[in-house]
C-alpha positions as CSV (number, residue, x, y, z in Angstrom):
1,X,128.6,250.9,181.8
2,X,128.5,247.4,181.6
3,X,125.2,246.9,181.0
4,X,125.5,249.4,178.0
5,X,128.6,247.2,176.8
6,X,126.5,244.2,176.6
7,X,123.5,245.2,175.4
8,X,125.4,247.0,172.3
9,X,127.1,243.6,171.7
10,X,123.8,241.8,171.7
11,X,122.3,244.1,169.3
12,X,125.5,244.0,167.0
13,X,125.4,240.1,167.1
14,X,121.4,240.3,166.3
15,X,122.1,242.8,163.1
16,X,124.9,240.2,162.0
17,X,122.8,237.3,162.2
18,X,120.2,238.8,160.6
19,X,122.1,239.7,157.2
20,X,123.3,236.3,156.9
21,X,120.3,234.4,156.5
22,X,119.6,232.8,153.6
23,X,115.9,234.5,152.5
24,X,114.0,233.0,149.6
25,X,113.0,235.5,146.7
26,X,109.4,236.5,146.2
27,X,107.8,233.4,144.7
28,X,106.9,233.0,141.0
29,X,107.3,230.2,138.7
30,X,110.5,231.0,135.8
31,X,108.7,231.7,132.2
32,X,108.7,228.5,130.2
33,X,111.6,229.1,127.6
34,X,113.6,227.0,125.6
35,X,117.2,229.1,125.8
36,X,119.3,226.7,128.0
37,X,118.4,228.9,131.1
38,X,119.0,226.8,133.9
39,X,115.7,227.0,135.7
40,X,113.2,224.7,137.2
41,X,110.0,225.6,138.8
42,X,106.6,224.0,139.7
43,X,103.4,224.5,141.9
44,X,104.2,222.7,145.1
45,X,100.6,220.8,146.6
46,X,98.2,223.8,144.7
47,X,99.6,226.4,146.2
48,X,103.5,227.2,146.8
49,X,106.0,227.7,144.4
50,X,108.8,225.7,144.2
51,X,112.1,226.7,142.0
52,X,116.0,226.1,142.8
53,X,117.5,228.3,144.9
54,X,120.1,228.6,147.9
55,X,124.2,226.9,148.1
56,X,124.2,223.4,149.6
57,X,127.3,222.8,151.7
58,X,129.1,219.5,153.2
59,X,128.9,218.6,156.7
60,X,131.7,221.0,157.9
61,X,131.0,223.8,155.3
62,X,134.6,223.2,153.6
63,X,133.0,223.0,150.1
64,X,129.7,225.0,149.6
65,X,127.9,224.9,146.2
66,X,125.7,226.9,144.6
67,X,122.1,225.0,144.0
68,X,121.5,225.1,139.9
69,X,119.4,222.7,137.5
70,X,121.6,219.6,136.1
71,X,120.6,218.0,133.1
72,X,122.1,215.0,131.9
73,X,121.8,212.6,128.9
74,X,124.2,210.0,128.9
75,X,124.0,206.7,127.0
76,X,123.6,203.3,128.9
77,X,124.3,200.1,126.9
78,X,121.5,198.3,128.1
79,X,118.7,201.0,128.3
80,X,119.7,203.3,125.5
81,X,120.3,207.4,126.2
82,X,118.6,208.6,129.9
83,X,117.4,212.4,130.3
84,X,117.7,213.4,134.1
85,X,116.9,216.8,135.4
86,X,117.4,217.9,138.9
87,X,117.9,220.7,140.5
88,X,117.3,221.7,145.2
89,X,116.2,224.5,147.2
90,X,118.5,224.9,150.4
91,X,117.3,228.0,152.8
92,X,117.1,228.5,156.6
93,X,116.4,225.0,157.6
94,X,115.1,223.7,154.4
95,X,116.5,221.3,152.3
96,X,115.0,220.1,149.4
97,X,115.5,218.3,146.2
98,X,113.5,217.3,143.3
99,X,114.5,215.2,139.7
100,X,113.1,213.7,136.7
101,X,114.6,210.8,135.4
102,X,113.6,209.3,132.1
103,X,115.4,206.0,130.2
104,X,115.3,205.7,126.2
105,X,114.3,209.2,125.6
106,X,115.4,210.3,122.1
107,X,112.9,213.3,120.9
108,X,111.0,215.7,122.0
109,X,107.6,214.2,123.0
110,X,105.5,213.1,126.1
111,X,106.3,210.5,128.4
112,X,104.9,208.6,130.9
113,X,106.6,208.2,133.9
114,X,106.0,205.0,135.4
115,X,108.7,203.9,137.6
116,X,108.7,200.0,136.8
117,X,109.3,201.2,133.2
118,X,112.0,203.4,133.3
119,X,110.8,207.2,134.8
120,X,110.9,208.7,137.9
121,X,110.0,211.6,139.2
122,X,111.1,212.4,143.0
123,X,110.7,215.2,145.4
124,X,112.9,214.9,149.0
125,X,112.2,216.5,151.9
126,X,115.1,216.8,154.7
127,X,113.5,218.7,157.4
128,X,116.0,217.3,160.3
129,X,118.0,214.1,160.7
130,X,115.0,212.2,161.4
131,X,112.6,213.8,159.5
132,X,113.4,213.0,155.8
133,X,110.5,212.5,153.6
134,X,110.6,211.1,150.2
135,X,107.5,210.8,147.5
136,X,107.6,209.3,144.7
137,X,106.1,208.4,141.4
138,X,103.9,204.9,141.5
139,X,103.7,202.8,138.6
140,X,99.7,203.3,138.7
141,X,100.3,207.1,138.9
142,X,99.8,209.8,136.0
143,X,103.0,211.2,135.9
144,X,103.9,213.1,132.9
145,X,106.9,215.1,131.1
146,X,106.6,217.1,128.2
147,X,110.5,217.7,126.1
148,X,109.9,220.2,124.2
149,X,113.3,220.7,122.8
150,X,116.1,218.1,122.8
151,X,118.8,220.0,121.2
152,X,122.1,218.0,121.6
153,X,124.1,219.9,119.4
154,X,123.2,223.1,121.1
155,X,122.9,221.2,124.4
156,X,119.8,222.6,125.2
157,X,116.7,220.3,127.1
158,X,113.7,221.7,127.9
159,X,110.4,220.8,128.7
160,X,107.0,220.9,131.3
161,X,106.0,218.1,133.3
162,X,103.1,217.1,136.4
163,X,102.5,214.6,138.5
164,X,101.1,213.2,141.8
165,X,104.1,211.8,144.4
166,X,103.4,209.6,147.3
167,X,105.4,209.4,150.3
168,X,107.5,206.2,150.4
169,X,106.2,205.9,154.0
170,X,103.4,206.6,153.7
171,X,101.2,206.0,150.7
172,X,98.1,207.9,152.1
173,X,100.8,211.2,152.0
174,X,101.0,212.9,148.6
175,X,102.0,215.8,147.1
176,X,100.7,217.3,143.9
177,X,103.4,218.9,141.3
178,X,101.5,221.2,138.9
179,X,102.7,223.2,136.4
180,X,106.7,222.1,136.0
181,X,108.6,223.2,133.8
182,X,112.6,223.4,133.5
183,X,115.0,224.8,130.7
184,X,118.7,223.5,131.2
185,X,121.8,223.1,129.4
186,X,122.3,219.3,129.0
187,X,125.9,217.2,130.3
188,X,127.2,214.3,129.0
């Protein structure tokens, strides 16, 4: 009788656990509009699709937050308007984050990302507490984004963008981003 008790509260506890994992939907890069969507989405090394998705939470889960794209364009005094796009993926033990950041933007058009001149594009990786990799645009790099629309009486930003990242670590570690693109309503 006991035995029975147990294992029934061991298979209960397995079935619970099991609906409240966090699963990723079936991969595939959002379409490339120009609606103010709030996506974000890029080949991940060649192969694996990357796009926002999950709720990132604090330390002690008393605030949880669902993971969209951000798109900001606020005005600096020194380095004119600055477009930044980010948006994280947060599942099972995964925790990721990616963001484009781009200073004196004021059209559509494409950039160069060169991070001693004002762009940056950044990809983090927090696998565990000591496990955290970051890559990084390098100034000798080929990054590029793409605005295709800069709406800012709509508030609308969207665009494509690639790149090659290398690890902060370790420069003989990169990743390739292929195929980005994002669609988001801008903040001031």
């Amino acid at each position: 009788m006991k035995l029975t008790s147990t294992l029934r509260f061991f298979a209960l506890a397995a079935v619970l656990t099991s609906c409240r994992k966090d699963e990723l939907p079936p991969p595939s890069l959002p379409p490339a509009t120009q609606t103010g969507q709030g996506t974000l989405g890029f080949l991940l090394r060649d192969v694996e699709v990357w796009s926002s998705h999950g709720r990132w939470c604090t330390f002690t889960y008393a605030n949880c937050e669902d993971n969209v794209v951000t798109a900001f364009y606020p005005r600096s005094p020194s380095r004119g308007y600055e477009l930044e796009v980010s948006a994280a993926r947060t599942f099972n033990s995964v925790d990721q984050a990616f963001g484009i950041v781009v200073e004196g933007i004021t059209a559509t058009g494409t950039y160069a990302l060169e991070e001693g001149k004002g762009g940056k594009m950044v990809f983090s990786d927090y696998v565990g507490p000591q496990t955290e990799k970051v890559y990084r645009n390098s100034v000798p790099n080929t990054s590029t984004l793409k605005v295709t629309r800069l709406d800012t009486i709509e508030k609308v930003v969207s665009g494509t963008f690639s790149g090659v990242l290398y690890n902060t670590k370790d420069p003989d570690d990169s990743i390739a981003v292929q195929d980005g693109r994002f669609d988001a309503r801008l903040k001031y």
